[in-house]
N, C-alpha and C positions, 0 to 999 in steps of 0.2 A: 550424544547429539543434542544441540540446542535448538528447542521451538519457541516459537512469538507467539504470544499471546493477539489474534487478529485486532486492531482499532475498528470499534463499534460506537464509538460516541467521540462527539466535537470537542469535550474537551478533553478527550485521549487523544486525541489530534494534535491537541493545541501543545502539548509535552514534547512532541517528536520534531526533530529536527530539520529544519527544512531543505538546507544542501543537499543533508545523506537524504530524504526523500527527492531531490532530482535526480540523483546519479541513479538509482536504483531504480527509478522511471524509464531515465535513459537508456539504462540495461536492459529491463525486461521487454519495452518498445520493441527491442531489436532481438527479442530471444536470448539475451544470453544466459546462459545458467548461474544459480545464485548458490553459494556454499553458507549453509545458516553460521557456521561456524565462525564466520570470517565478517561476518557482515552486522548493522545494528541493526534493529527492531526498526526504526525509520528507513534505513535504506528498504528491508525486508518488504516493507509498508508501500514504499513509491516503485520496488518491481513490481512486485503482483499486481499495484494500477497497469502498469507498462504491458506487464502481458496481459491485461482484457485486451488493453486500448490496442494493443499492438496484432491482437487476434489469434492469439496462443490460446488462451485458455476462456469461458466461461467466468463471470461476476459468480461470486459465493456470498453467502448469506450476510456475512460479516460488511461485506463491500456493500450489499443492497442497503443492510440495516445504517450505515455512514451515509450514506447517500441521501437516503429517506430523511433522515435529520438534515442534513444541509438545502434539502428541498424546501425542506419547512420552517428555513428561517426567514425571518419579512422581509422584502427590497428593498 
């Protein structure tokens, strides 16, 4: 079985792609299930967004610690 290493920094961010992190938003938004197998690291990346935002599941550490940095950049 394949595991992703979670995005914890901006510019581990910045590597992933942005399409495959829409579609993968899209999906989890709506619950769908994701087969690591079959999927990249970016899509993997914009489900697990999809399912906070979509109310499936709880922010994990990894999401807070992204998050926390992107708060902290100047406007």
């Amino acid at each position: 079985m394949q595991f992703f290493q979670p995005v914890e920094n901006i510019s581990d961010f910045k590597n992933l792609d942005e399409g495959e992190i829409l579609c993968g938003y899209m999906d989890g938004i709506s619950g769908s299930p994701c087969t690591l197998s079959k999927v990249s690291r970016s899509y993997w990346h914009g489900w697990r967004n999809g399912l906070v935002d979509g109310g499936f599941t709880e922010q994990d550490d990894s999401q807070l610690r992204l998050e926390a940095q992107f708060s902290a950049l100047p406007s």
